[in-house]
VOGU-3710 file (C-alpha; in Angstrom, 3 decimals, decimal comma):
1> xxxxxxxxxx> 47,720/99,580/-47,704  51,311/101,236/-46,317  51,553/104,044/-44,461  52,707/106,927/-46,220  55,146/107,635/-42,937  56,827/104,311/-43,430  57,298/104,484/-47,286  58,335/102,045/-49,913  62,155/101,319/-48,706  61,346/100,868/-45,118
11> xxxxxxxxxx> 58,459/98,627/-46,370  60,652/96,374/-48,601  63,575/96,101/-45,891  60,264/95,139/-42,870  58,951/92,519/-45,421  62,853/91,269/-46,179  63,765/91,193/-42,549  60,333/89,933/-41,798  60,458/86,993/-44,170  63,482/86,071/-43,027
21> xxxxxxxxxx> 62,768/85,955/-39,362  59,454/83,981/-40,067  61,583/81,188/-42,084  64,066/80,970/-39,382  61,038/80,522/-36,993  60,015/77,470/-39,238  63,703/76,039/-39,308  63,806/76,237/-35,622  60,571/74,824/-34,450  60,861/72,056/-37,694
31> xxxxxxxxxx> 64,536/71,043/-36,282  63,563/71,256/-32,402  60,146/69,289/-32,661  60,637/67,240/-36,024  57,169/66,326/-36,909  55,558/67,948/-34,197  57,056/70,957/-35,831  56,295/70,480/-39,486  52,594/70,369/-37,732  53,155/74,079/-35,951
41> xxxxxxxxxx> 54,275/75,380/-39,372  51,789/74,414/-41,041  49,339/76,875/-38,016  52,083/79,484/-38,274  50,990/79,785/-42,121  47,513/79,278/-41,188  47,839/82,213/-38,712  50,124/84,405/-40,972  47,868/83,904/-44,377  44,723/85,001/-41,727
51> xxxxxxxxxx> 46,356/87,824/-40,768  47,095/89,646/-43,937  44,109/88,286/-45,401  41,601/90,181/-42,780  44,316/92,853/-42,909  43,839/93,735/-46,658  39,798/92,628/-46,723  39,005/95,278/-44,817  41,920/98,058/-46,115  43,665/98,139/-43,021
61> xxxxxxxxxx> 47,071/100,078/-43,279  50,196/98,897/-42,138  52,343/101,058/-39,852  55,523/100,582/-37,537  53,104/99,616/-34,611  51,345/97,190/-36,841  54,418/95,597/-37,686  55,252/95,618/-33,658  51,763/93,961/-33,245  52,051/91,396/-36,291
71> xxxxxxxxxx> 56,178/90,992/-33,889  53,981/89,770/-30,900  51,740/87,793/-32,786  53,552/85,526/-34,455  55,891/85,081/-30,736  52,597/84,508/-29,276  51,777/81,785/-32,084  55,068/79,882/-31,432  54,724/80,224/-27,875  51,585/78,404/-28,010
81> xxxxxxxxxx> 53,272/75,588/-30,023  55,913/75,705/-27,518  53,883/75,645/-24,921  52,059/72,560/-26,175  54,994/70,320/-27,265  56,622/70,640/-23,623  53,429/69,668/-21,847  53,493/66,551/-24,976  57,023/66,298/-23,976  55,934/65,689/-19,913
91> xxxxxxxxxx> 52,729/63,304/-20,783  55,076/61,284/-22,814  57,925/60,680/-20,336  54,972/59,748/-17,790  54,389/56,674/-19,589  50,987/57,835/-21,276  49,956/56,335/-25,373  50,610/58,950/-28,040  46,640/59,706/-28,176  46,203/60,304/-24,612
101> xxxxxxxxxx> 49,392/62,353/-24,342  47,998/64,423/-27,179  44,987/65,351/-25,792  46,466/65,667/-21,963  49,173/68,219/-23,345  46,321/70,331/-24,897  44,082/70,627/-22,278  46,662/71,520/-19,368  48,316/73,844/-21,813  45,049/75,603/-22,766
111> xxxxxxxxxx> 44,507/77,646/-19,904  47,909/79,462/-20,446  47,427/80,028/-23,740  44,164/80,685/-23,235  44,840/83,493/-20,854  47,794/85,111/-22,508  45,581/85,770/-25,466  42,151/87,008/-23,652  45,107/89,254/-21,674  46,247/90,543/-25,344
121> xxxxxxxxxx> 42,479/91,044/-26,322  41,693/93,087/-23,796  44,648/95,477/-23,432  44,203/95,796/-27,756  40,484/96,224/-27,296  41,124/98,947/-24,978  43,871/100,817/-26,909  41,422/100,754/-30,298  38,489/102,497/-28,257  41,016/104,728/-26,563
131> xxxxxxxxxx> 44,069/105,124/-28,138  45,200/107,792/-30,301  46,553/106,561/-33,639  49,905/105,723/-33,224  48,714/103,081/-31,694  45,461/102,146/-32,808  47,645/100,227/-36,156  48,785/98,098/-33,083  45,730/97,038/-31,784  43,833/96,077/-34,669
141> xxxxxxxxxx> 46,914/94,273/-36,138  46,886/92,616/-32,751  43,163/91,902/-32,237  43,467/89,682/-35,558  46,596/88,314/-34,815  45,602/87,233/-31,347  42,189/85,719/-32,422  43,899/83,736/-35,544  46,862/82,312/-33,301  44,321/80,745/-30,372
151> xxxxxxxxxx> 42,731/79,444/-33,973  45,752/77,795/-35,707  47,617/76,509/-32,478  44,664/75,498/-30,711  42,532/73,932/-33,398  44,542/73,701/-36,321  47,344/71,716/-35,024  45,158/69,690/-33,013  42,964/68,180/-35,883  46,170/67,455/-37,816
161> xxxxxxxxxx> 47,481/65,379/-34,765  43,988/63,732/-34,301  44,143/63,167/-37,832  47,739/61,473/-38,305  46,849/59,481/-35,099  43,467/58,070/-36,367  45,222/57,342/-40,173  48,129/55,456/-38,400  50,686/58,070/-40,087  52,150/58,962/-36,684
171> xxxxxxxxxx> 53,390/56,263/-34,252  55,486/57,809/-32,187  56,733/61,265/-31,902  60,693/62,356/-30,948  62,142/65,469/-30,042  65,129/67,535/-29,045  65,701/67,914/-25,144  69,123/70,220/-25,163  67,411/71,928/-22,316  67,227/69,293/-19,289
181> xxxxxxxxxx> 65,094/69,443/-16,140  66,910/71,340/-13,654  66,713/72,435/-9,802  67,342/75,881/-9,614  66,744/78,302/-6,864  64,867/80,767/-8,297  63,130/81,891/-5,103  66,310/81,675/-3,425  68,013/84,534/-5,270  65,051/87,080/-5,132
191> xxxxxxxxxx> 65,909/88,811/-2,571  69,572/90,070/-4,535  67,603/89,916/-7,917  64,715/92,471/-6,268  67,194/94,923/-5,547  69,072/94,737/-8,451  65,768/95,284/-10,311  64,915/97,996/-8,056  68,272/99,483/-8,588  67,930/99,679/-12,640
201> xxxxxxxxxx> 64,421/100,766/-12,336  65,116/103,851/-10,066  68,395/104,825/-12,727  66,297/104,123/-15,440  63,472/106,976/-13,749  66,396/109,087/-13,174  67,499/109,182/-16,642  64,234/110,444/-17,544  63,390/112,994/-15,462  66,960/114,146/-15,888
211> xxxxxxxxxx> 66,576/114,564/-19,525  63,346/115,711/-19,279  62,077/117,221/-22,696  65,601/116,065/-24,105  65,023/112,413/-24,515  61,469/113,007/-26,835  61,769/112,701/-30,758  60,319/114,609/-33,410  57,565/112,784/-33,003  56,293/114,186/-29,797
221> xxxxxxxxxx> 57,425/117,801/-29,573  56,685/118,387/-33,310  59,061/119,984/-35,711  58,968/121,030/-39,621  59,136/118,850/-42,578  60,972/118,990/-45,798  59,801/117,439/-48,893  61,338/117,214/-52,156  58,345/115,818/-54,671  60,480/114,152/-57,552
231> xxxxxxxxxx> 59,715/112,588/-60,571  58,674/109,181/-62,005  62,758/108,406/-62,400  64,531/110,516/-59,819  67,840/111,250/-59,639  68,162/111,625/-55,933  68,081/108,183/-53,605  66,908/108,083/-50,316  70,270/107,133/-49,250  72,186/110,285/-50,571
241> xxxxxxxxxx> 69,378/112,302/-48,171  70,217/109,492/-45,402  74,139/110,002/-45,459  74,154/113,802/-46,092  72,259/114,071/-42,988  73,736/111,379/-40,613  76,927/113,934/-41,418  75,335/116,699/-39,636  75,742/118,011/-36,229  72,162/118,542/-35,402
251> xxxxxxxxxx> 69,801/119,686/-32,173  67,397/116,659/-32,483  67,747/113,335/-34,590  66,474/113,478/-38,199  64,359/110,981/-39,981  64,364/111,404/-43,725  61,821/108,845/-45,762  60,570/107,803/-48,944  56,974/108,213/-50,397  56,308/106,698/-53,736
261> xxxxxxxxxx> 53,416/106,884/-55,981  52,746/105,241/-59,263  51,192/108,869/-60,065  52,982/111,338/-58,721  56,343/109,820/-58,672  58,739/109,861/-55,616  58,741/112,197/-52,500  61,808/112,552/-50,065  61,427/113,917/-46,622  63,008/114,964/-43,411
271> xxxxxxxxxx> 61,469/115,444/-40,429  63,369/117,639/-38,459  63,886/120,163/-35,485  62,218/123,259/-36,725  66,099/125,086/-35,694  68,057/122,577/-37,962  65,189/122,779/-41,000  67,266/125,655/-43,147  70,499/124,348/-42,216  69,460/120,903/-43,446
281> xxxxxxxxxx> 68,089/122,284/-46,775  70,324/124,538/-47,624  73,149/120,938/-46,811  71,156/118,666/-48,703  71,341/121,123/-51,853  74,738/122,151/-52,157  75,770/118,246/-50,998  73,290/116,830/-53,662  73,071/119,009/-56,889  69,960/117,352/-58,286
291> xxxxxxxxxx> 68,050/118,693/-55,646  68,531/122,334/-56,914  67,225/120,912/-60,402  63,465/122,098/-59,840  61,937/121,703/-63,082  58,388/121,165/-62,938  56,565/118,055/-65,479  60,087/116,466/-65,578  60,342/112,722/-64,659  64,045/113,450/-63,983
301> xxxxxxxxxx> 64,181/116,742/-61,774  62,580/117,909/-58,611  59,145/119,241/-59,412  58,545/120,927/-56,040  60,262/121,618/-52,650  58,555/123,190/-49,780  58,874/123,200/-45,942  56,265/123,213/-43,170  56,079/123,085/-39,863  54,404/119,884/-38,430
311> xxxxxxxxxx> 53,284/119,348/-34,951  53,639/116,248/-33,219  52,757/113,083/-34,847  51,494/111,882/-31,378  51,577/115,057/-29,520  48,900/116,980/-27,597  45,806/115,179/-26,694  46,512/112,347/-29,267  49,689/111,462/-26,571  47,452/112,037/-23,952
321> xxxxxxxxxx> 44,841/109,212/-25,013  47,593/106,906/-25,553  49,032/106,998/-22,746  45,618/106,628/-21,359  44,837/103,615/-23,273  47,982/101,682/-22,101  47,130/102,345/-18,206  43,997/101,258/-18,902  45,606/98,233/-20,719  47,684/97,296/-17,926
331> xxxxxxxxxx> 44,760/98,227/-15,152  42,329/95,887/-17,407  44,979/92,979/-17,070  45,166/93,307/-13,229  41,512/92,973/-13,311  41,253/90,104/-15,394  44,309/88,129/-13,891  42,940/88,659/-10,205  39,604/87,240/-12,027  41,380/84,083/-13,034
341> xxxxxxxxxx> 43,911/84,124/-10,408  44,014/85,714/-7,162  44,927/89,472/-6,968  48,613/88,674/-5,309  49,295/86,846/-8,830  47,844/90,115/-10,964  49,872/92,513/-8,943  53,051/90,692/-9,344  52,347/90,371/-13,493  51,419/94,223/-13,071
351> xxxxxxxxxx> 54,404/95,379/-11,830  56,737/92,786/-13,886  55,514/94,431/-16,655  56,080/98,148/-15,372  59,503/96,899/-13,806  60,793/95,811/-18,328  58,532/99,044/-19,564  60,214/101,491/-17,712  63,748/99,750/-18,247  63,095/99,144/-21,415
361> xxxxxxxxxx> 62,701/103,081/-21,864  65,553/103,991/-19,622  67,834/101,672/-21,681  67,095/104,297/-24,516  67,509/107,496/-23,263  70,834/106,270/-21,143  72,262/105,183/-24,859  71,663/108,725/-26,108  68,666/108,029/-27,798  65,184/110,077/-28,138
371> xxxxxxxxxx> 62,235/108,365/-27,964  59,900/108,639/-31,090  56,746/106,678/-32,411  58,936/103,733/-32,894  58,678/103,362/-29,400  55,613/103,254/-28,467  55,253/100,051/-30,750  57,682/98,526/-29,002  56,850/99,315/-25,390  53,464/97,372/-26,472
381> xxxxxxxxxx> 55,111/94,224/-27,694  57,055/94,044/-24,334  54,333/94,140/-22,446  52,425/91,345/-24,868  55,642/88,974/-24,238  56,344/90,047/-20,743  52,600/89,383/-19,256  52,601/85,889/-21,498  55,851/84,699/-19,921  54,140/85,538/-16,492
391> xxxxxxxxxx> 50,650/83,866/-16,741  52,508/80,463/-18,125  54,559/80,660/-14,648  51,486/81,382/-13,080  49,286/78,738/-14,425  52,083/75,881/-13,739  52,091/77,975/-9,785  48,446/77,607/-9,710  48,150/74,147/-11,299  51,124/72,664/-8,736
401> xxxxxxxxxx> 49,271/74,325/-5,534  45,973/72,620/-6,119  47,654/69,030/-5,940  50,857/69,114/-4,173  51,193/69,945/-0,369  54,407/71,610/-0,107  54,924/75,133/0,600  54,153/77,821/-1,519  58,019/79,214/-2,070  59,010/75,306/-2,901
411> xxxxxxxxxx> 56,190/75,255/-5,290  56,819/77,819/-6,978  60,344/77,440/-7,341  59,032/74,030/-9,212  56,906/76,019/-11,696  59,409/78,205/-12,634  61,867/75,404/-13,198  58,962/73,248/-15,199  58,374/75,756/-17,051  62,066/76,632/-17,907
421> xxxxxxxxxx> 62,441/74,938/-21,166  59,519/76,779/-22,959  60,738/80,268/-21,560  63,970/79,884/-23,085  62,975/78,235/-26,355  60,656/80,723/-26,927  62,637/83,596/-25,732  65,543/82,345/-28,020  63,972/81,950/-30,898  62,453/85,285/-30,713
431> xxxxxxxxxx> 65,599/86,611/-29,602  67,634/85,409/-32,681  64,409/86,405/-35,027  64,547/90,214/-33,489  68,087/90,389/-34,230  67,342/89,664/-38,368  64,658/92,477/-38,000  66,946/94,849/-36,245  70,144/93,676/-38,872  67,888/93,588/-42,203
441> xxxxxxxxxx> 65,107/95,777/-41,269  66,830/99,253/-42,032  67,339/102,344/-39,641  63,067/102,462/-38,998  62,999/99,023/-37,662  66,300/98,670/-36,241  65,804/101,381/-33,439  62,270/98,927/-33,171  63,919/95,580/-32,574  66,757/96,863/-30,474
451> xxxxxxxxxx> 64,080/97,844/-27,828  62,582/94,728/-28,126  65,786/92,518/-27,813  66,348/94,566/-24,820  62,564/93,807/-23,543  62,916/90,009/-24,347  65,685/89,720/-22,241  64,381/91,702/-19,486  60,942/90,416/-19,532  62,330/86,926/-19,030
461> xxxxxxxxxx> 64,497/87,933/-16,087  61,079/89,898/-14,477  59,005/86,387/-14,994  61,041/84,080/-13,069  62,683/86,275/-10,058  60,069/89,438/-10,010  56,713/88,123/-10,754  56,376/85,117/-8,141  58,374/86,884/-5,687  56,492/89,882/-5,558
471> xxxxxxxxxx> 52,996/87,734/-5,567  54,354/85,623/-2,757  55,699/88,633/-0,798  51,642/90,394/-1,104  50,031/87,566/-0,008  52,379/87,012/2,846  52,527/90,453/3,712  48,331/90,327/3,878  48,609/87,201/5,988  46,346/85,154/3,316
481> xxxxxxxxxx> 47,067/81,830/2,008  47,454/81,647/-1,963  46,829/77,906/-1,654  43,526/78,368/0,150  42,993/81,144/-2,224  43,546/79,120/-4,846  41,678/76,223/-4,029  38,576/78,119/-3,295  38,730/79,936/-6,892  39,068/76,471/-8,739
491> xxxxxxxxxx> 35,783/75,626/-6,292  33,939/78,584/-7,493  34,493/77,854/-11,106  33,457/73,893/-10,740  30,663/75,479/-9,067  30,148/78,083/-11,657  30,244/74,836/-14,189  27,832/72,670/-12,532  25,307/75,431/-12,252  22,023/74,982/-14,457
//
């Protein structure tokens, strides 16, 4: 089912764009990883076919959240892969047979993945139950998503390298490396890269509460609608409503749309300031002389043409218990990462994430631009990437303490660099896949994956100089050990194991 507020032309350019982006994902990881990536194709169309197969078994609708949630999913999927294939990558240089490296690479690259997706769960469990419903099309698109990627790339793949292994179809496996080991000093530059964050965060704030009421959309101060119900074969395009109205000085951006039914026919709107509604009407008709042609039972003319005043799509309480729903998101990953962690790790994921949230929005509303229901979406699917970048640095942090003796700045300066390859594979390919959506997707989704090319960028920047930083700095500043505090959470859970 599609949401009537996307409509059939927004629909066709998502699933174009879409398509697209999802076969340049294929070429990528098949031209990268060679076999190995024939293999994660083969789970990315085991994940996608799950997807809209639970989607459309139970009548779920698709909106511009759920197409931000099926964004993150399919990232997450490929992320997964990536994930794997470097670890493969590492066992194999070490000297290890194909079937050992195989089965090393998975289990030391299952706790990351297996964290970045409970961290997903949660936060889309908690914006279903509490969310209003711009972004409840998120979370469930998400929660199936989530739960078919840890399927596909941690079983499916697995069973067909088991397989080709036990058959004698795969002898040896070869990849690309453009992306050498390296030495940098991440740790070393935090101190510059801390303030410059700080610096962009506090202009970002500023923009806000300078605009104030200024930089919200239609969607979430309300505004009036015009519709134009046409017939089976109109004579008006959505285009002619786009153009006339991108021509127009107005108050508040516009958003005309498309509704078609095999029944009714086509409807054109335009949501709109309630101050620009006549001024836009009484345009569109003397710019578009169809439009005057009301004449009802006609498959050619416009049958009828009304206005009303809408209130917010997202406005009121509905805004309230969204917002709600993504504190509680982010407050229910803090909880679960000082679970698996140690609480200096959670807070410095917690506040990477605010840190490319608010930027994210600042970037916006410094451009000129109001923020709408698009947004929201999109401010989601940052978070999903930025907290997944985050726990893979933190899992290499907390995998390097328990067995190497070197202090904790040198160590993690190690993980980040280890785990530099799959940050910018992954980031790149989604990078170059957001940029289809934002090119081929149409005006709806283009506003969509500019945010999120934005978010990539600055949610890889917050993994490797804000995140560890910031933990390191807490647990300094509290004058614990994150070794120690390390050690004796890997002790409770072998505990926890051996238990009866």
């Amino acid at each position: 089912t599609v949401s009537p507020t996307l409509g059939a032309a927004v629909i066709k350019q998502g699933l174009i764009a879409g398509g697209l982006s999802l076969l340049f994902t294929f070429v990528f990881v098949f031209i990268y990883y060679r076999f190995s990536g024939f293999v994660a194709i083969i789970g990315l169309i085991v994940n996608t076919i799950m997807l809209f197969g639970v989607m459309a078994m139970f009548g779920f609708t698709f909106t511009l959240p759920g197409i931000a949630g099926m964004v993150l999913t399919i990232g997450m999927a490929v992320d997964a892969n990536v994930l794997i294939y470097e670890r493969l990558r590492e066992e194999i240089a070490n000297g290890k047979s194909l079937k050992a490296a195989i089965d090393a690479s998975y289990d030391r690259a299952f706790s990351a993945i297996f964290d970045s997706h409970v961290t997903s769960l949660l936060t889309a469990g908690i914006l279903f139950w509490f969310g209003g419903s711009a972004v409840k099309g998120f979370a469930v698109t998400l929660i199936i998503g989530v739960t078919a990627s840890l399927f596909s790339a941690i079983l499916v793949t697995r069973v067909i390298f088991r397989w080709c292994s036990d058959l004698g179809f795969m002898k040896k496996l070869s990849f690309l490396n453009l992306i050498k080991s390296q030495n940098y000093d991440f740790m070393g530059k935090r101190k510059i890269c801390m303030m410059l964050a700080l610096i962009t965060l506090v202009i970002s704030l500023g923009a806000l509460a300078f605009q104030g009421k200024k930089a919200l959309g239609i969607d979430f101060v309300g505004g009036t609608i015009i519709k134009f119900q046409l017939g089976k074969e109109p004579k008006v395009t959505l285009d002619q409503i786009k153009n006339t109205v991108a021509g127009m000085t107005l108050s508040k951006e516009a958003y005309p749309q498309e509704e078609s039914n095999l029944s009714t026919g086509t409807m054109l709107t335009v949501r709109c300031a309630t101050a620009d509604a006549k001024a836009i009407a009484q345009k569109l008709r003397e710019s578009i002389p169809a439009l005057g042609e009301k004449k009802a039972n006609s498959d050619n003319y416009v049958i009828d043409a009304s206005q009303d005043e809408v209130s917010s799509l997202i406005g009121g309480g509905a805004m309230r218990d969204s917002l709600i729903a993504i504190m509680l998101g982010l407050i229910g990953i803090l909880i679960y990462m000082t679970y698996r962690f140690e609480f200096s790790f959670a807070l410095g994921g917690f506040l990477a994430i605010f840190h490319d949230v608010i930027i994210c929005i600042g970037v916006v509303v410094l451009l000129g631009g109001e923020l709408s229901l698009i947004h929201v979406g999109a401010v989601l699917t940052i978070a999903g990437y930025s907290i997944s970048d985050t726990i893979v640095v933190f899992d290499r942090v907390r995998e390097m303490l328990l067995h190497r003796s070197e202090s904790v700045e040198k160590v993690m300066n190690e993980a980040i660099n280890a785990t530099l390859s799959r940050t910018l594979l992954t980031s790149g390919a989604t990078l170059l896949s957001v940029l289809i959506l934002s090119i081929l997707g149409g005006s709806s989704l283009r506003d969509f994956g500019f945010i999120i090319f934005i978010g990539i960028i600055i949610g890889t920047f917050s993994s490797m100089f804000i995140a560890s930083p910031i933990a390191l700095w807490w647990a300094n500043r509290k004058g614990g050990n994150l070794r120690e505090a390390v050690h004796a959470t890997k002790a409770a859970e072998e505990a926890q194991a051996a238990a009866p």
